[in-house]
C-alpha positions as CSV (number, residue, x, y, z in Angstrom):
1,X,123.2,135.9,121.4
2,X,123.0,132.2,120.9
3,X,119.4,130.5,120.9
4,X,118.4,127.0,120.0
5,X,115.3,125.4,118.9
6,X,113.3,122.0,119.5
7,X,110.5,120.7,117.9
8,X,109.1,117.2,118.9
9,X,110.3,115.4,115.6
10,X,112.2,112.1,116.5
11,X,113.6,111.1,113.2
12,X,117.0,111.0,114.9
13,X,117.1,112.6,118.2
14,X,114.2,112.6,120.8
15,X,113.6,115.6,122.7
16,X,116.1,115.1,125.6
17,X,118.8,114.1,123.0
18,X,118.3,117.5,120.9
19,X,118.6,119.1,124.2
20,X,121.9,118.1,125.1
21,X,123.2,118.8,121.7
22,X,121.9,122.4,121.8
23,X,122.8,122.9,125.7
24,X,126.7,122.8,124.3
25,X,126.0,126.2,122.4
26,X,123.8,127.5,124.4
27,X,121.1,127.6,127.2
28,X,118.9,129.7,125.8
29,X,116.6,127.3,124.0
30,X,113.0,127.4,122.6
31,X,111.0,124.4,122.9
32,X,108.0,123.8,120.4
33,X,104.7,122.2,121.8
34,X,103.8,120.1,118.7
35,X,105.7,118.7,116.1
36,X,102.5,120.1,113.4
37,X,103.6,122.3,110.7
38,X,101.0,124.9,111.7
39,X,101.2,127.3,114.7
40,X,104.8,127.2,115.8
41,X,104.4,129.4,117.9
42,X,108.0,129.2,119.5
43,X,109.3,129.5,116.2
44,X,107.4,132.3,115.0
45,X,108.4,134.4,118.2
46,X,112.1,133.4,117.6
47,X,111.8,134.1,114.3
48,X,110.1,137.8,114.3
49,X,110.7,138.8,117.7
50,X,114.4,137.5,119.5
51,X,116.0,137.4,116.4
52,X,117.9,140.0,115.9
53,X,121.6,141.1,114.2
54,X,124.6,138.7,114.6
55,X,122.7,136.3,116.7
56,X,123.0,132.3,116.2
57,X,120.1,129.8,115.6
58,X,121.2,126.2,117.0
59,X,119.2,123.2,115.6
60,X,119.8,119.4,115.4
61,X,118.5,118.8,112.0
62,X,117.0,120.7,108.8
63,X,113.4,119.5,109.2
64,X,113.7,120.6,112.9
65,X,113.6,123.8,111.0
66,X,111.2,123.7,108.2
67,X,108.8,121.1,106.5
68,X,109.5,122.1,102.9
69,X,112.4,123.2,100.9
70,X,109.9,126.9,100.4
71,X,109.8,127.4,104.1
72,X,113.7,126.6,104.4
73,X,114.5,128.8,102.2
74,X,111.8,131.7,103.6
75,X,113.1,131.1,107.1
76,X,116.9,131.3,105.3
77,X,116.4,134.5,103.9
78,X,114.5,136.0,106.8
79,X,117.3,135.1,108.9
80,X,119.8,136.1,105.8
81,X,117.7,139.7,106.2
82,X,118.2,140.0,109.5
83,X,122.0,138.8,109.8
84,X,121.2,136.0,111.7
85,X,123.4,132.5,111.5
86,X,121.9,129.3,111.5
87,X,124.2,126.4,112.3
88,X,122.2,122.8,111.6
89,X,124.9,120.2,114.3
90,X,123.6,117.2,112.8
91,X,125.1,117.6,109.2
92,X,127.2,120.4,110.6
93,X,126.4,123.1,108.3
94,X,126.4,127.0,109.0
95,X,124.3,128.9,107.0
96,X,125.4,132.4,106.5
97,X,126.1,134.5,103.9
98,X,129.8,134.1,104.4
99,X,129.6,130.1,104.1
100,X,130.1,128.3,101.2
101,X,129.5,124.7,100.0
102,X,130.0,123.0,96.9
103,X,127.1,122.2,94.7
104,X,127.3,118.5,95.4
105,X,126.8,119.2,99.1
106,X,123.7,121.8,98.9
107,X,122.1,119.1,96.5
108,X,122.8,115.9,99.0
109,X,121.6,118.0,102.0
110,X,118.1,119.2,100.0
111,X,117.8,115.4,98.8
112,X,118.1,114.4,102.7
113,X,116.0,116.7,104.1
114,X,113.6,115.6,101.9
115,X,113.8,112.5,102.6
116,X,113.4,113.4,106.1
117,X,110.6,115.6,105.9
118,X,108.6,112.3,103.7
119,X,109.5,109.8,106.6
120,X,107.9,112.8,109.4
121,X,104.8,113.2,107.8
122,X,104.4,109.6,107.0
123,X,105.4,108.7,110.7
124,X,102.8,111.4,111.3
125,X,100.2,109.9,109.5
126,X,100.6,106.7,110.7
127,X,100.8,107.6,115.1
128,X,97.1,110.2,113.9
129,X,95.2,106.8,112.1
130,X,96.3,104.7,114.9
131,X,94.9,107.2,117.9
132,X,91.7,107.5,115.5
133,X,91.4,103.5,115.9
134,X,92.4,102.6,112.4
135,X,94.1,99.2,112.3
136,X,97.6,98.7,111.0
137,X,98.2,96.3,108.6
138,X,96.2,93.6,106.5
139,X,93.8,92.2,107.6
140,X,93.3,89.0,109.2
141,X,91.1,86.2,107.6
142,X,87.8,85.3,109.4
143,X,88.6,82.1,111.4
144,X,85.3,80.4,110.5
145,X,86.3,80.8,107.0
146,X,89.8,79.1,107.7
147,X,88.1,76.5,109.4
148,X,85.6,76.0,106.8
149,X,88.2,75.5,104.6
150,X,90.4,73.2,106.3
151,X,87.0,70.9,106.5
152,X,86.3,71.2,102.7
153,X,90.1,70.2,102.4
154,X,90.2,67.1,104.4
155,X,86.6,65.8,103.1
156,X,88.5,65.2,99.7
157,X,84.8,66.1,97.8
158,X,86.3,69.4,97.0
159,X,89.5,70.9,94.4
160,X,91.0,73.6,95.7
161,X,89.7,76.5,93.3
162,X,86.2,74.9,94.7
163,X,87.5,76.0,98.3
164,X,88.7,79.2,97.6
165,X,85.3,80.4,95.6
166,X,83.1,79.3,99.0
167,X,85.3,80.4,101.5
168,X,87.5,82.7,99.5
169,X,91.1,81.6,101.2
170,X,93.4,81.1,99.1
171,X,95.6,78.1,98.4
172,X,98.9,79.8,100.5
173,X,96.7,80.4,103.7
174,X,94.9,76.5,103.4
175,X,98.6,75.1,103.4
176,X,99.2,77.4,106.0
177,X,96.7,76.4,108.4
178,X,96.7,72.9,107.7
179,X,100.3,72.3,108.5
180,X,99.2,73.7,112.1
């Protein structure tokens, strides 16, 4: 049997596009809830209970799959174990026992899922502080202090390293907001 598997990770493909790439293998696909690296449960029933001898696993990318390289290469040999074949369409590799790549290519694939699996949890990171209400970004200068500053500026009483110790904006930012 052919299965394929989705997991809500848009590094490349969103959802709908890693179904249509899977729906050319097969139509017998399992669709993760949550793209967190705990309790895939869809995964965990593919992996221990459909699974079984001479079946294929269809996926889009390698961090679809796994979030390190120790959990690749756990669900690898599980799926080595059980004779199952895992073919990745994105950089088109099978993995099976019977496949062979060159050193260079096994190295450039572990380098990019890695990469890949840095940019996830960073884009993570980022979508979690922003629904906690954390603002992105620097932050923006108090405009009384900008103001202040401007005033200090065109009463010609004050140097500029006297403006930026009261107000504490710098030189850049003055020039800035005077040319306004």
């Amino acid at each position: 049997m052919k299965y394929g598997y989705i997991r809500p990770i848009e590094l490349y493909d969103d959802i709908e596009n890693q179904k249509k790439k899977l729906e050319e293998h097969t139509k017998d696909i399992y669709i993760e809830e949550h793209a967190e690296n705990k309790l895939r449960n869809q995964l965990d029933s593919l992996l221990h209970e459909t699974l079984k001898e001479n079946d294929e696993l269809f996926i889009t990318d390698i961090c679809i799959l796994a979030d390190s390289t120790k959990q690749l290469v756990d669900i690898i040999d599980l799926c080595s174990k059980k004779g199952v074949r895992i073919l990745i369409i994105n950089p088109d590799i099978l993995v099976s026992a019977a496949a062979e790549y060159s050193f260079q290519h096994i190295l450039n694939e572990i380098s990019n899922f890695q990469s890949d699996v840095v940019r996830f949890r960073t884009q993570l990171g980022v979508k979690k502080a922003r629904k906690d209400g954390k603002k992105m970004g620097r932050p923006k200068r108090s405009d009384d202090n900008i103001k202040r500053a401007v005033e200090m500026y065109m009463l010609k009483k004050y140097t500029l390293d006297e403006i930026k110790a009261a107000t504490n904006i710098s030189r850049a930012t003055l020039y800035r907001h005077l040319d306004k």
